[in-house]
C-alpha positions as CSV (number, residue, x, y, z in Angstrom):
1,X,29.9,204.2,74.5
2,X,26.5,204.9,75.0
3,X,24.5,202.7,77.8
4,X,21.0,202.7,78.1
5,X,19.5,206.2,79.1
6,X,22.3,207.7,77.0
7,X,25.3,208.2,79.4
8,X,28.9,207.6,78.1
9,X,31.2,204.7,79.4
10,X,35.2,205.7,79.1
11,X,37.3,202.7,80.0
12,X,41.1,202.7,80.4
13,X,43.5,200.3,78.3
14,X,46.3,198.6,80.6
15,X,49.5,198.5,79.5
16,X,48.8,195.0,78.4
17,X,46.2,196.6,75.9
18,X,43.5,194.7,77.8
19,X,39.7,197.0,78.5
20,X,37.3,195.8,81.1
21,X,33.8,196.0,79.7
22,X,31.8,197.3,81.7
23,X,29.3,195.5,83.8
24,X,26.2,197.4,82.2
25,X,26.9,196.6,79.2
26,X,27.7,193.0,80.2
27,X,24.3,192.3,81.5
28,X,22.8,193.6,78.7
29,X,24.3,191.7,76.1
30,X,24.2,188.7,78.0
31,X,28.3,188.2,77.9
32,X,30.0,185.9,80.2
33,X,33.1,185.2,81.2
34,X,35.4,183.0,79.3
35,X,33.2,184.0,76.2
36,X,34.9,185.4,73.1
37,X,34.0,188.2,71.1
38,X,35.1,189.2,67.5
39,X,37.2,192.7,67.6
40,X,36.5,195.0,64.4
41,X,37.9,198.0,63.0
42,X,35.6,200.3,61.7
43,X,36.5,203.3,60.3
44,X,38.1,205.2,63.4
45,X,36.1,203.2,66.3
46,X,36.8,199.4,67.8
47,X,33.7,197.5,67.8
48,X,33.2,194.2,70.1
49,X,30.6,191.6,68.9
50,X,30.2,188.8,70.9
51,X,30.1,185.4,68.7
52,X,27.0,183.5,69.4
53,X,26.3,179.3,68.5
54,X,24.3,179.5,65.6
55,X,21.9,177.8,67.6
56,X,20.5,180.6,69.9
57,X,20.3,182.6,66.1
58,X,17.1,180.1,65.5
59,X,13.9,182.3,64.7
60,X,16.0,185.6,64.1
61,X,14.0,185.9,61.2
62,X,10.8,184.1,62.1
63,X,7.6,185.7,60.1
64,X,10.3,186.9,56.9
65,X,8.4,187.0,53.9
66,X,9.8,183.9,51.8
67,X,7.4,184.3,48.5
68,X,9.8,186.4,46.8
69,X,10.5,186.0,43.2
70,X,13.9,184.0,43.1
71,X,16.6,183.5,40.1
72,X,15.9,179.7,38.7
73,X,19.6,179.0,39.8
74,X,18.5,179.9,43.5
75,X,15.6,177.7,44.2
C-alpha cells in the first residue's frame, strides 16, 4: 500500500484473518475506531472503503455543471 511520499505498508493477517490498518493511513482517511468499512475484491487486490453518512457527502459535487441536455423522462 502506498502512503503518502510513496513508501509501502506490508501488514500481517492473524490467524483470526484480522489486519491492523496502519495508523498513517488511519489519520489520513479520517477512520476511527468502531467504524465500519466495506471489503471489496478487485481483481487480485482487497480494497477497504470506509462507509461514510451520506451526510458529510453534501457538496461532493458543488460547482457540477447541471445545464446538460437531459432525456424528457429524466427531468
Amino acid at each position: 500500500m502506498l502512503i503518502d511520499g510513496g513508501q509501502m505498508t506490508v501488514v500481517t493477517v492473524s490467524p483470526k484473518y484480522q489486519v491492523v490498518i496502519p495508523q498513517e493511513v488511519r489519520e489520513s482517511m479520517g477512520i476511527k475506531p468502531g467504524e465500519k468499512v466495506q471489503v471489496f475484491r478487485y481483481e487480485d487486490r482487497i480494497e477497504f472503503v470506509p462507509v461514510r453518512k451520506m451526510s458529510t457527502l453534501r457538496g461532493l459535487v458543488k460547482g457540477i455543471n447541471t445545464s446538460v441536455k437531459r432525456e424528457k423522462d429524466r427531468v
